[in-house]
N, CA and C atoms of all chains as a GROMACS GRO file, in nm:
protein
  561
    1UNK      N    1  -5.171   7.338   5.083
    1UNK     CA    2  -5.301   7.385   5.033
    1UNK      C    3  -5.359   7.281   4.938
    2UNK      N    4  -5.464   7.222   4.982
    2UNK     CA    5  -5.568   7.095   4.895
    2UNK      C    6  -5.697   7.142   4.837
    3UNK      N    7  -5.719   7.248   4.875
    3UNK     CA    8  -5.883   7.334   4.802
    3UNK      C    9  -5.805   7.388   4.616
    4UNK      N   10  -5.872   7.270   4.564
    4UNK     CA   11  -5.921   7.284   4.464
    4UNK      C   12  -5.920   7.439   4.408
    5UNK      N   13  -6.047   7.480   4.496
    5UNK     CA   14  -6.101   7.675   4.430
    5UNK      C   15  -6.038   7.711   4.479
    6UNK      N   16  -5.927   7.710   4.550
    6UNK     CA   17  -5.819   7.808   4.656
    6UNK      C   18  -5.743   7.788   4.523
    7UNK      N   19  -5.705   7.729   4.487
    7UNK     CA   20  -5.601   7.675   4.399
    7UNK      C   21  -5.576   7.769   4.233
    8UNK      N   22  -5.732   7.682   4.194
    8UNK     CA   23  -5.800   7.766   4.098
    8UNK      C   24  -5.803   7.956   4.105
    9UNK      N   25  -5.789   8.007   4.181
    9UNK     CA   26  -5.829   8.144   4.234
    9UNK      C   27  -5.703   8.206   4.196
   10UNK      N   28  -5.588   8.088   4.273
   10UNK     CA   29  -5.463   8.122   4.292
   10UNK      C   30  -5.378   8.150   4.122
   11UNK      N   31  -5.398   8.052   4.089
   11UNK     CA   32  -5.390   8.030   3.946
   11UNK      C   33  -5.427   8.153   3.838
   12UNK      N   34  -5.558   8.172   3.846
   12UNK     CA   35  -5.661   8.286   3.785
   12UNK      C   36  -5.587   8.438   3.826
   13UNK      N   37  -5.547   8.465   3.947
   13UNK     CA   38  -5.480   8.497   3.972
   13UNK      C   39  -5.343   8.615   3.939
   14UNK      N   40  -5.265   8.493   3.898
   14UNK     CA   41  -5.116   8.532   3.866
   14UNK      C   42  -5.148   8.508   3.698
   15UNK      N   43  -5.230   8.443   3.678
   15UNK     CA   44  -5.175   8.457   3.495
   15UNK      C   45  -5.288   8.546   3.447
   16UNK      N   46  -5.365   8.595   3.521
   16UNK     CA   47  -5.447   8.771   3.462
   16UNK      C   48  -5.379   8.883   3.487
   17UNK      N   49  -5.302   8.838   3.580
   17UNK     CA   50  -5.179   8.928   3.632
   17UNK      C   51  -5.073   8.972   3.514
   18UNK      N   52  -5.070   8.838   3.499
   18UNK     CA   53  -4.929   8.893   3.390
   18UNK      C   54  -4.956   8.922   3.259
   19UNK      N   55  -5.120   8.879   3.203
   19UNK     CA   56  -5.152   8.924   3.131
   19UNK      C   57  -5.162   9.048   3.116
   20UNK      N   58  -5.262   9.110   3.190
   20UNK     CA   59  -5.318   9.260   3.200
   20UNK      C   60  -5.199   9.325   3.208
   21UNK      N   61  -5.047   9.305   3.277
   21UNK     CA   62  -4.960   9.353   3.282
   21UNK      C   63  -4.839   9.399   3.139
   22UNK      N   64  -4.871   9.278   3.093
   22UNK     CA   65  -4.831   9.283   2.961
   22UNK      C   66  -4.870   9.341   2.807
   23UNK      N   67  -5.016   9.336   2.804
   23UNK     CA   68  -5.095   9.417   2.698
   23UNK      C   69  -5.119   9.525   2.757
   24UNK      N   70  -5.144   9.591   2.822
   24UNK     CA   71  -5.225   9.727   2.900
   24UNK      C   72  -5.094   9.783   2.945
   25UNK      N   73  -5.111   9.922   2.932
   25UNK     CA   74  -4.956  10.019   3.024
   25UNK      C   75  -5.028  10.124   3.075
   26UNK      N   76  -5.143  10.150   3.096
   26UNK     CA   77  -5.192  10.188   3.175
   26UNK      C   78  -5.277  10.160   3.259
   27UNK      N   79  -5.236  10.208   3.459
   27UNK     CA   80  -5.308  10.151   3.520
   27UNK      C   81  -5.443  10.097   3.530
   28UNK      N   82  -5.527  10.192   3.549
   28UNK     CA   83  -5.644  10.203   3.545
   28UNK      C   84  -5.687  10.047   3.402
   29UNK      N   85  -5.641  10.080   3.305
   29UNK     CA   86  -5.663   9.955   3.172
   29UNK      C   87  -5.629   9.814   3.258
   30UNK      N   88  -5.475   9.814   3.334
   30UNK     CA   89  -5.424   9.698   3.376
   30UNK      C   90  -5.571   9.661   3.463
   31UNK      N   91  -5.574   9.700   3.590
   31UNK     CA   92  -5.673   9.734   3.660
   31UNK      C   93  -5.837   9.617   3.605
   32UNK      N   94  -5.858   9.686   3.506
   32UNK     CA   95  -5.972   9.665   3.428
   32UNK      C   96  -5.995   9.513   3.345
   33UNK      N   97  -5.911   9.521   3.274
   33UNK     CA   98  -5.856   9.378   3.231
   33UNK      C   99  -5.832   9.297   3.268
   34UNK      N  100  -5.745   9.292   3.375
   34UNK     CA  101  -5.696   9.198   3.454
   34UNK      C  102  -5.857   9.141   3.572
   35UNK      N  103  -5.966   9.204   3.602
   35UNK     CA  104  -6.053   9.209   3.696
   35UNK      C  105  -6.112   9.103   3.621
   36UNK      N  106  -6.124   9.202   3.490
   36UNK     CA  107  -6.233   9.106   3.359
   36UNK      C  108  -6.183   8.944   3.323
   37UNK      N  109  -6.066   8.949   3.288
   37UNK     CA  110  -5.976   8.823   3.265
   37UNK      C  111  -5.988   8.704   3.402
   38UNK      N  112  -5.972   8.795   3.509
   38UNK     CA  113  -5.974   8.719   3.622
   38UNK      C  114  -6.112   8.623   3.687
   39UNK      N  115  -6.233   8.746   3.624
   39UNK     CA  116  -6.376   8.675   3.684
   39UNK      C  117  -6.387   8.607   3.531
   40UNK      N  118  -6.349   8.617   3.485
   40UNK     CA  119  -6.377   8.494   3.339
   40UNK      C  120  -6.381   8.372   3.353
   41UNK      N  121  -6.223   8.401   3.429
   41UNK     CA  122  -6.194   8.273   3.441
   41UNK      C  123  -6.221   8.200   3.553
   42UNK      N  124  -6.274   8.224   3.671
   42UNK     CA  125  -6.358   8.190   3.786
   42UNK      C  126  -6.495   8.113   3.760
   43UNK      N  127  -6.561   8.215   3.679
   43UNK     CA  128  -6.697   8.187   3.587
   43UNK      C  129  -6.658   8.079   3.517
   44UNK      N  130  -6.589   8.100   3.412
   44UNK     CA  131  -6.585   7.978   3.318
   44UNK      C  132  -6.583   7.825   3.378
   45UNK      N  133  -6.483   7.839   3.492
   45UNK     CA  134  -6.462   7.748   3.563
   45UNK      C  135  -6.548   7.661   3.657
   46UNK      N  136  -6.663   7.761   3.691
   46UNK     CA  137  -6.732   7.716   3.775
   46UNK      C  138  -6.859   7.680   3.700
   47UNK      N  139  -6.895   7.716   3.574
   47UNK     CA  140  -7.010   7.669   3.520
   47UNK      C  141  -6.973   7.535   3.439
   48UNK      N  142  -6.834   7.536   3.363
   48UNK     CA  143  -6.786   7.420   3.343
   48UNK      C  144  -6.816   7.316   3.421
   49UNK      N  145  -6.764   7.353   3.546
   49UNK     CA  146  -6.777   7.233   3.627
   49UNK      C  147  -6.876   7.182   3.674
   50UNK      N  148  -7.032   7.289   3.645
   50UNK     CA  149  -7.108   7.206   3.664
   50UNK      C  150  -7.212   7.158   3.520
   51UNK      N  151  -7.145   7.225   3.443
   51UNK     CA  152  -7.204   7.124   3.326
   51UNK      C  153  -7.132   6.983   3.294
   52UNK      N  154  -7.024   7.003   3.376
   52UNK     CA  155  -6.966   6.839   3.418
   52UNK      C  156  -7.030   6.741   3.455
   53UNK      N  157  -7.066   6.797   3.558
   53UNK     CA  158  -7.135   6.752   3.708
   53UNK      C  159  -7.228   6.591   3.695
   54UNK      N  160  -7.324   6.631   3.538
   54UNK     CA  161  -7.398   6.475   3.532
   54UNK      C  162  -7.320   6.399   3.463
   55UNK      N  163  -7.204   6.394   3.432
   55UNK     CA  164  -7.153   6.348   3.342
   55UNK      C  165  -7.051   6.223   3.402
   56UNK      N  166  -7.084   6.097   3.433
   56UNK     CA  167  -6.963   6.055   3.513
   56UNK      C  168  -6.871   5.966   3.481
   57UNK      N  169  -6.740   6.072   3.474
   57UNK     CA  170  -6.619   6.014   3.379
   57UNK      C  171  -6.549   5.978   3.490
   58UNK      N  172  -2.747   9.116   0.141
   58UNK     CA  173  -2.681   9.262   0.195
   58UNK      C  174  -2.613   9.236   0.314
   59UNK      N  175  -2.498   9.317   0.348
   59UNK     CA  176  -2.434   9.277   0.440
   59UNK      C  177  -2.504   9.397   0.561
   60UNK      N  178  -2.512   9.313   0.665
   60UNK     CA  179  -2.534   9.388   0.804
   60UNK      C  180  -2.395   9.521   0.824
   61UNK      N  181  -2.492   9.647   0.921
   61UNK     CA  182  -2.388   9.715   0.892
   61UNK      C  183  -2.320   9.707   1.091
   62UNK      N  184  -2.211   9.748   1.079
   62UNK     CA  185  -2.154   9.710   1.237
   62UNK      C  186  -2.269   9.740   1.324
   63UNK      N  187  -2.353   9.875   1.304
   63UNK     CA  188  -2.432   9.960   1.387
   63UNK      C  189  -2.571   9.816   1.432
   64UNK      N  190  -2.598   9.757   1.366
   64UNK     CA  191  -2.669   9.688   1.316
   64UNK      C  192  -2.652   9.535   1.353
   65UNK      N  193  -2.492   9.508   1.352
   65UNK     CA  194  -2.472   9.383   1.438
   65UNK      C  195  -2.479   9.394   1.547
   66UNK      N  196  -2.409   9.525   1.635
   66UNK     CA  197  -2.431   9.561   1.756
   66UNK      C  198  -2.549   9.551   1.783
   67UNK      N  199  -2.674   9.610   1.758
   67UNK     CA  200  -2.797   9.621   1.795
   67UNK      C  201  -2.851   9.485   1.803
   68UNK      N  202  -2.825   9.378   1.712
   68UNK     CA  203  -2.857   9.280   1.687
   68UNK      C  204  -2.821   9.193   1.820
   69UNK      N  205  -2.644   9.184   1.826
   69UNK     CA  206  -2.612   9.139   1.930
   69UNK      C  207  -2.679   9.207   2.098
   70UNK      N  208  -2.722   9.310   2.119
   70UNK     CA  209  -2.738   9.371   2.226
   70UNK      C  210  -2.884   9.318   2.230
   71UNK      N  211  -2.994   9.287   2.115
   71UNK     CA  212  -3.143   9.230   2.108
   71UNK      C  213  -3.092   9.081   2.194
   72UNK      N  214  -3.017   8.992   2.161
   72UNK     CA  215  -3.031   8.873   2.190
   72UNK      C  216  -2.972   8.855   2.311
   73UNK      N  217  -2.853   8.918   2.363
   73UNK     CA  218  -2.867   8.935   2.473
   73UNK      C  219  -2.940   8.990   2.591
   74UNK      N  220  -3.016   9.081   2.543
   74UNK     CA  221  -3.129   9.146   2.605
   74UNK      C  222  -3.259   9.016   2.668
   75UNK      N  223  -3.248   8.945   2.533
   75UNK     CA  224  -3.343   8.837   2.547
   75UNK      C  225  -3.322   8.703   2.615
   76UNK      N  226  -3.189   8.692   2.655
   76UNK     CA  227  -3.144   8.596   2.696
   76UNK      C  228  -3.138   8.618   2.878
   77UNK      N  229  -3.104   8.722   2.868
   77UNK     CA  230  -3.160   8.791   3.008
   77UNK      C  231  -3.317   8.769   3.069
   78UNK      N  232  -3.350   8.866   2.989
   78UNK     CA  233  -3.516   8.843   2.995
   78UNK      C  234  -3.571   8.706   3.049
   79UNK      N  235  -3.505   8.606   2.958
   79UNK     CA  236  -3.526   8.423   2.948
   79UNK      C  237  -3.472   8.428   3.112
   80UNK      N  238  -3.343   8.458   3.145
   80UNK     CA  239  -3.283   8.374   3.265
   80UNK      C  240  -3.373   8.434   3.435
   81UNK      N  241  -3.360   8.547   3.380
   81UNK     CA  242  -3.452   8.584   3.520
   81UNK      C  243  -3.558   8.659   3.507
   82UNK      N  244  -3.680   8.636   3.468
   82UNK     CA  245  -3.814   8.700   3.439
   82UNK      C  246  -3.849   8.876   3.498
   83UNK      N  247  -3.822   8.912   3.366
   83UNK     CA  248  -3.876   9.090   3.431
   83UNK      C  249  -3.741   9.187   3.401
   84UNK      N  250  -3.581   9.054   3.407
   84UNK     CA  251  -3.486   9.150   3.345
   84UNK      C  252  -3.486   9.232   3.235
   85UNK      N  253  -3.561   9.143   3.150
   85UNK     CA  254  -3.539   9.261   3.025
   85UNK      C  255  -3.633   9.389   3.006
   86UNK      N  256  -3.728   9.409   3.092
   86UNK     CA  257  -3.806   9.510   3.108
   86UNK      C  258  -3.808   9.596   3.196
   87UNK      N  259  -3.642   9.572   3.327
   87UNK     CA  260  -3.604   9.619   3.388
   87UNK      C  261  -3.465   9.709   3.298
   88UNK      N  262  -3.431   9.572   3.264
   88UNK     CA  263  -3.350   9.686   3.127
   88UNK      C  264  -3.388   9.782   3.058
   89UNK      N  265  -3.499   9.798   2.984
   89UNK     CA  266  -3.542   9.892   2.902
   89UNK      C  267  -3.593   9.964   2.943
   90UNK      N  268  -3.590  10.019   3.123
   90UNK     CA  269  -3.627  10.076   3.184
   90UNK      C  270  -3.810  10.122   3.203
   91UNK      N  271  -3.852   9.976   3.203
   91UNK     CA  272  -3.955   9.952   3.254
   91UNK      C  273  -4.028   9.894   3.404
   92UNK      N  274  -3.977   9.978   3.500
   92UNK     CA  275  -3.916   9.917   3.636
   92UNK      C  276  -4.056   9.833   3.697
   93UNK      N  277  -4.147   9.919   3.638
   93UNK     CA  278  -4.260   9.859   3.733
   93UNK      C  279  -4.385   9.683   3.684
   94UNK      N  280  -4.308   9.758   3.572
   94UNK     CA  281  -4.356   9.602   3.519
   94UNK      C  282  -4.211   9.458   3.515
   95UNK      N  283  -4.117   9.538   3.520
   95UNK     CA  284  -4.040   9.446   3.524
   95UNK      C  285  -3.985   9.398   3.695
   96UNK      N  286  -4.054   9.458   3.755
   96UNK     CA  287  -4.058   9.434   3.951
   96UNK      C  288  -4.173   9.336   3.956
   97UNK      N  289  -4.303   9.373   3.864
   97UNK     CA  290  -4.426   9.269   3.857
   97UNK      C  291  -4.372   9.160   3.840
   98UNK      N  292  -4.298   9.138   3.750
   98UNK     CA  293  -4.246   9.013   3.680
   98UNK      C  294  -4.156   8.931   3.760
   99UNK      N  295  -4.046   8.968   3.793
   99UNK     CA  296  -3.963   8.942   3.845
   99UNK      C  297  -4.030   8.895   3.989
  100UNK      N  298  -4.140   8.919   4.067
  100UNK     CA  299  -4.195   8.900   4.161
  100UNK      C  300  -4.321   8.764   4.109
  101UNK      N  301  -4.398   8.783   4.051
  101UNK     CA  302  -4.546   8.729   4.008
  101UNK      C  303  -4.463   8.567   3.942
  102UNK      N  304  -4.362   8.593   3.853
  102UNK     CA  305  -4.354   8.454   3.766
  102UNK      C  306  -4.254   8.342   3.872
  103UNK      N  307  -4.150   8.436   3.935
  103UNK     CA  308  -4.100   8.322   4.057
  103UNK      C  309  -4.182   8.280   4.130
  104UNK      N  310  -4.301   8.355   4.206
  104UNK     CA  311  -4.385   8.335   4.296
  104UNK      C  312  -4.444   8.208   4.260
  105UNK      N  313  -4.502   8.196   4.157
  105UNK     CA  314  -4.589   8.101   4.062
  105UNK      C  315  -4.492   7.963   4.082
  106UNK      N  316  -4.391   7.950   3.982
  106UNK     CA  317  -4.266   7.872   4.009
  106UNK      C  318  -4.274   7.797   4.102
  107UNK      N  319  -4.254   7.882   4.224
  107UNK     CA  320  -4.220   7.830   4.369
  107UNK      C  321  -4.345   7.754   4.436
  108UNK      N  322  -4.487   7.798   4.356
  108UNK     CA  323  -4.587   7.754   4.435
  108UNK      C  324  -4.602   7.624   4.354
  109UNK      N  325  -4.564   7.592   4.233
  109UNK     CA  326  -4.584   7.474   4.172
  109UNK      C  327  -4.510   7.380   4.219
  110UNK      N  328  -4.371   7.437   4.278
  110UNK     CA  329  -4.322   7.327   4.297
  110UNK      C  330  -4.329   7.289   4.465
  111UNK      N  331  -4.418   7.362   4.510
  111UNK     CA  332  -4.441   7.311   4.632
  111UNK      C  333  -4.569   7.241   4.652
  112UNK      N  334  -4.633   7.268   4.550
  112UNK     CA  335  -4.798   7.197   4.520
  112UNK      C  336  -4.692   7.042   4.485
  113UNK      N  337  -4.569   6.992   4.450
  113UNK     CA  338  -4.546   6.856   4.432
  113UNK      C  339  -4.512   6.842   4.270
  114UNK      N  340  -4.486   6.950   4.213
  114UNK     CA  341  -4.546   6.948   4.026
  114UNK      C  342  -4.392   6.885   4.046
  115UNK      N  343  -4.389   6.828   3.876
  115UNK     CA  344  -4.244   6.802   3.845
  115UNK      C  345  -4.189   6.851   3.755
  116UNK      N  346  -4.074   6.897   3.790
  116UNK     CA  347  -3.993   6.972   3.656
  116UNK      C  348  -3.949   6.873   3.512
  117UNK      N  349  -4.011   6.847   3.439
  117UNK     CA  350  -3.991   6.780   3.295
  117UNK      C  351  -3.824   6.786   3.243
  118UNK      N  352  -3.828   6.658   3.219
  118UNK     CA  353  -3.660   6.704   3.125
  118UNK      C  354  -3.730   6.659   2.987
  119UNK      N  355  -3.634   6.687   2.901
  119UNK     CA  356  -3.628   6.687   2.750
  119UNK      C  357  -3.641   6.537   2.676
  120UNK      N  358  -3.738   6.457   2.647
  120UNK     CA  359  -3.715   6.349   2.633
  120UNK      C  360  -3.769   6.311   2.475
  121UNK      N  361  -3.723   6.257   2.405
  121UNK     CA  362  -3.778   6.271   2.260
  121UNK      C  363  -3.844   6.118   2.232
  122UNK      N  364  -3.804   6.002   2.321
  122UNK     CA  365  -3.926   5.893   2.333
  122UNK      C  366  -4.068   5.966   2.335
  123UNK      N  367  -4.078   6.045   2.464
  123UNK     CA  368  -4.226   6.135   2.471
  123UNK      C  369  -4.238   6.227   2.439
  124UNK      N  370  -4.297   6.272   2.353
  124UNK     CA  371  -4.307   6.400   2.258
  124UNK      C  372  -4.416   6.470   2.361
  125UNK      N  373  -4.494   6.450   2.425
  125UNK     CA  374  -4.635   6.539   2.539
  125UNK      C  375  -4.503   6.586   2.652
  126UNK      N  376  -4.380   6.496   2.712
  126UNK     CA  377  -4.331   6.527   2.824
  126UNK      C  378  -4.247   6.598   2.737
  127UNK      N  379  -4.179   6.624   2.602
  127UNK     CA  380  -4.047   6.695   2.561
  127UNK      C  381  -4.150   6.813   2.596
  128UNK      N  382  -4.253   6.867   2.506
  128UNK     CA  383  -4.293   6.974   2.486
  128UNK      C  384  -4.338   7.064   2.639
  129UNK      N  385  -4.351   6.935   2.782
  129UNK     CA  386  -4.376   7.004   2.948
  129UNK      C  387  -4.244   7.092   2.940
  130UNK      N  388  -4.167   6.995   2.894
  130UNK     CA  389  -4.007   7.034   2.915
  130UNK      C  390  -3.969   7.188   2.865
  131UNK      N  391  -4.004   7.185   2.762
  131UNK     CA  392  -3.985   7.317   2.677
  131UNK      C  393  -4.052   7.438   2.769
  132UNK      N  394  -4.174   7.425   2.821
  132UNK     CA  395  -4.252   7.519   2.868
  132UNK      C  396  -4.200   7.503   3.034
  133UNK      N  397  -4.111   7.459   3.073
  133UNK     CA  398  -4.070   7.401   3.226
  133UNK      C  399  -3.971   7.536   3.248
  134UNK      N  400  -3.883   7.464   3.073
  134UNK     CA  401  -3.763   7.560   3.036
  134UNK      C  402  -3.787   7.730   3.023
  135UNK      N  403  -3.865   7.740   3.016
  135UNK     CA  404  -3.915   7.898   3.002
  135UNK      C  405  -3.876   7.983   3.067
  136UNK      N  406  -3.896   7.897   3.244
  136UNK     CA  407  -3.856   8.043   3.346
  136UNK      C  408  -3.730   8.046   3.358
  137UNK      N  409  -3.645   8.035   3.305
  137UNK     CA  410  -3.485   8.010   3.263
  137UNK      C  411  -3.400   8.016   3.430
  138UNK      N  412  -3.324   8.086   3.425
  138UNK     CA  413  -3.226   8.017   3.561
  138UNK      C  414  -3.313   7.940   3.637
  139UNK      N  415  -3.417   7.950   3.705
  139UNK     CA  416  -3.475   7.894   3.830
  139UNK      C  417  -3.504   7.739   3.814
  140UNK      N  418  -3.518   7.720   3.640
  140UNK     CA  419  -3.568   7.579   3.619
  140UNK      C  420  -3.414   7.492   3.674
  141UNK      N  421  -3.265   7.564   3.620
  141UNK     CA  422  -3.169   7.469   3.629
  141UNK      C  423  -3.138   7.489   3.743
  142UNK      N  424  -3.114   7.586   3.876
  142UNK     CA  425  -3.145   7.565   4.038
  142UNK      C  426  -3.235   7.511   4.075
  143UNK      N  427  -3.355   7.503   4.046
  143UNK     CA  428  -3.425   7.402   4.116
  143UNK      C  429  -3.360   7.284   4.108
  144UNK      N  430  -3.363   7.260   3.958
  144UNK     CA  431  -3.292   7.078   3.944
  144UNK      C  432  -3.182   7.097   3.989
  145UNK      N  433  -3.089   7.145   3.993
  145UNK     CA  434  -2.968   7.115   4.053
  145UNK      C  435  -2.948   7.113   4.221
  146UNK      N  436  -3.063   7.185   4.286
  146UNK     CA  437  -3.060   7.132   4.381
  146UNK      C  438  -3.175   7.022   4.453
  147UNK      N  439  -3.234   6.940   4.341
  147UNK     CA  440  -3.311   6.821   4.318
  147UNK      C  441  -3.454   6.854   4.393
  148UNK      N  442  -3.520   6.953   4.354
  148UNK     CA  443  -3.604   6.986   4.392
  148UNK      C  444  -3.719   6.985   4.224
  149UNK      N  445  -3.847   6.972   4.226
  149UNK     CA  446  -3.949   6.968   4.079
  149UNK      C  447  -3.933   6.770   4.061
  150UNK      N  448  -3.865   6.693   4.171
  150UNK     CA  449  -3.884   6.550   4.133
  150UNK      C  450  -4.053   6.512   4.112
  151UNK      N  451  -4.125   6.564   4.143
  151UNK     CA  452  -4.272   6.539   4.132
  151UNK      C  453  -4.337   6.437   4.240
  152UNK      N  454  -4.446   6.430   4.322
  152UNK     CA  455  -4.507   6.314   4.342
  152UNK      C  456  -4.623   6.345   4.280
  153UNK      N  457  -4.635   6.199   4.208
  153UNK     CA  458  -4.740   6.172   4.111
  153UNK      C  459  -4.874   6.122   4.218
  154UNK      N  460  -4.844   6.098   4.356
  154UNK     CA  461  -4.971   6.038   4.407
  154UNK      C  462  -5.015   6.136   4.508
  155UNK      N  463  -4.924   6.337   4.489
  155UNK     CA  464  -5.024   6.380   4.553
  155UNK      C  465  -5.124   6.448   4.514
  156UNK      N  466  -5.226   6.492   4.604
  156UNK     CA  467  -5.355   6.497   4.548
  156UNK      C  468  -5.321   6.657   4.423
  157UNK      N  469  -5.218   6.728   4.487
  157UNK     CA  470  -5.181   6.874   4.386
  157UNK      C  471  -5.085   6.875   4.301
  158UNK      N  472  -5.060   6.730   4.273
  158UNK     CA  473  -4.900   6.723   4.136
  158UNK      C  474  -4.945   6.758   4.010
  159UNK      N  475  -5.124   6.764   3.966
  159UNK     CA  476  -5.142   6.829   3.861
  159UNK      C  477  -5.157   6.968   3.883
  160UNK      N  478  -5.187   7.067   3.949
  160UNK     CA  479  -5.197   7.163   3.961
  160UNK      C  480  -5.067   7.200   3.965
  161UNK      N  481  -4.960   7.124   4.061
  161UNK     CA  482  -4.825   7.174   4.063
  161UNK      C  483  -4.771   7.182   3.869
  162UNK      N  484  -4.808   7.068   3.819
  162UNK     CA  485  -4.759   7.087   3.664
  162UNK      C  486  -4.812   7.242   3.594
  163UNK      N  487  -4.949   7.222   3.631
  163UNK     CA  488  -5.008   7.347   3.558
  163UNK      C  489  -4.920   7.502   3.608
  164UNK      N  490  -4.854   7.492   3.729
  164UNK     CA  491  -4.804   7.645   3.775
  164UNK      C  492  -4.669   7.601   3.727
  165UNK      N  493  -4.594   7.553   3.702
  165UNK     CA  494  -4.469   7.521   3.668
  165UNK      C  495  -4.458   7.549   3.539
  166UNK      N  496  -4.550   7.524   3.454
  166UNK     CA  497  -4.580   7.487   3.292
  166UNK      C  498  -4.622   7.640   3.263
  167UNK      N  499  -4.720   7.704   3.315
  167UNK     CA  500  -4.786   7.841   3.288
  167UNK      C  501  -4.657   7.891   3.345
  168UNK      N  502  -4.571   7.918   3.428
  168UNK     CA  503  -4.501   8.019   3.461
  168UNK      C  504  -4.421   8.022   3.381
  169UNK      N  505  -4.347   7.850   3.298
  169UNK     CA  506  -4.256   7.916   3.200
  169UNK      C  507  -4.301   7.950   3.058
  170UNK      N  508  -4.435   7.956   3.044
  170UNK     CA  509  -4.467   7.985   2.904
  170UNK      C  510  -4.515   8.136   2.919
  171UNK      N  511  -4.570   8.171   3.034
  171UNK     CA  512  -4.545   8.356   3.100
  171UNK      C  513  -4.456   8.435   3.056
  172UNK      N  514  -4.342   8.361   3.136
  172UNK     CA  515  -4.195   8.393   3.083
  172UNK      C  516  -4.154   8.425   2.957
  173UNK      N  517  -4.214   8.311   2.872
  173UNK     CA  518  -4.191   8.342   2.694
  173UNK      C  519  -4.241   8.475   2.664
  174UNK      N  520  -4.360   8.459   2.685
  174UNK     CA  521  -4.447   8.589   2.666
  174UNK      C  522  -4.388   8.685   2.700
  175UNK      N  523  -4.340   8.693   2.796
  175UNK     CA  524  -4.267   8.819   2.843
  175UNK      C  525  -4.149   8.860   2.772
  176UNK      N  526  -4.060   8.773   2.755
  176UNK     CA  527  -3.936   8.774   2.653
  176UNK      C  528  -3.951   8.797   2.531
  177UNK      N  529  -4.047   8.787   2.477
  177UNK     CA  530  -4.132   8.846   2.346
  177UNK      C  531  -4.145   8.999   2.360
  178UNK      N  532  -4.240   9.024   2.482
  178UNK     CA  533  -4.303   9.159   2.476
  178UNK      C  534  -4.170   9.251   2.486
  179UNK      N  535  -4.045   9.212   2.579
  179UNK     CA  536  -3.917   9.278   2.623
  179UNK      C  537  -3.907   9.314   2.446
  180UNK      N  538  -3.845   9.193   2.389
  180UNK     CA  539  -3.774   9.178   2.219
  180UNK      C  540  -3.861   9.300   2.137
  181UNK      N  541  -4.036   9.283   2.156
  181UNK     CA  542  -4.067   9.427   2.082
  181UNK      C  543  -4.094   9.553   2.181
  182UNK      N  544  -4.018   9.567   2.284
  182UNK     CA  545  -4.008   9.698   2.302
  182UNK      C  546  -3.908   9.716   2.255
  183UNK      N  547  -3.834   9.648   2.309
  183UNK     CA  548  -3.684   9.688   2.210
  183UNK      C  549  -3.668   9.718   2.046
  184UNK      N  550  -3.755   9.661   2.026
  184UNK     CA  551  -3.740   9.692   1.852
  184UNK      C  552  -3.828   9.802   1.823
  185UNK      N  553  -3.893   9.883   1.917
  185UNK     CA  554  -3.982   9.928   1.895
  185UNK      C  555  -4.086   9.966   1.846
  186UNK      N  556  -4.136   9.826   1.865
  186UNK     CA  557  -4.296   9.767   1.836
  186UNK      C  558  -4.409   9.788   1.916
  187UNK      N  559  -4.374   9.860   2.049
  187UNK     CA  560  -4.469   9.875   2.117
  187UNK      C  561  -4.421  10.006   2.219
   0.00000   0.00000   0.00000
């Protein structure tokens, strides 16, 4: 696997996973958190990268 | 003040609890009879592991010339047994020229600092902190 956002997704993933799993003990909370944590970090990622974008390092 | 036996026991039964926890991710929350989070665990942090080191990542050893690679090392060390089977059966050597050996670092590195986290959260259920 070489996709970058496959990668990223994958990533986002398993460590909202174990987050939400770890603070929250109830489903529905895990559920919730983990969704929130997860598109955060998708978002963050993807606007990052394009406030990158003119920047050429 | 001196510890009382009741008290060393407990003490001793915390650190072993935690040392568990450390060697195979999710034991100690399988111990304290937390099955379903400790099945998450035990499933989610090897998974991770295994995908880093097939993305090419490399497993860090302990090196005190490089203080950036001791500290990979430390967080490598996290997911406890799996880090010293992998190396022992010479697998986490890294290639640095493929295009996913940083991503492989990043799942190798996050899974054993997961792990910490988790061995924490085990230590205050047990003490009952949470």
């Amino acid at each position: 696997m070489r996709s970058h956002l496959l990668l990223l997704v994958l990533f986002s993933f398993f460590v909202s996973l174990v987050f939400a799993v770890l603070t929250k003990d109830d489903v529905r909370e895990q559920a919730r958190f983990g969704g929130l944590l997860f598109t955060g970090f998708i978002v963050a990622a993807v606007v990052l990268g394009w406030l990158m974008y003119p920047f050429p390092l | 003040m001196r510890a009382t036996a009741a008290e060393q026991t407990q003490t001793g039964g915390l650190v072993l609890l935690c040392i568990a926890a450390w060697a195979v991710p999710g034991a100690g929350h399988l111990w304290l009879g937390r099955h379903s989070k400790g099945v998450l665990f035990l499933i989610a942090l090897p998974v991770m592991f295994l995908v880093g080191l097939a993305l090419g990542g490399r497993l860090f050893h302990i090196e005190f010339a490089e203080p950036l690679v001791g500290l990979a090392a430390v967080a490598d060390l996290g997911i406890g047994a799996l880090y010293v089977v992998a190396s022992a059966l010479g697998y986490g050597a890294g290639d640095v020229r493929a295009v996913t050996y940083e991503y492989g670092n990043a799942f190798l590195i996050v899974a054993g600092l997961l792990n910490l986290l988790v061995v924490i959260d085990a230590r205050d259920i047990a003490l009952g902190r949470k």
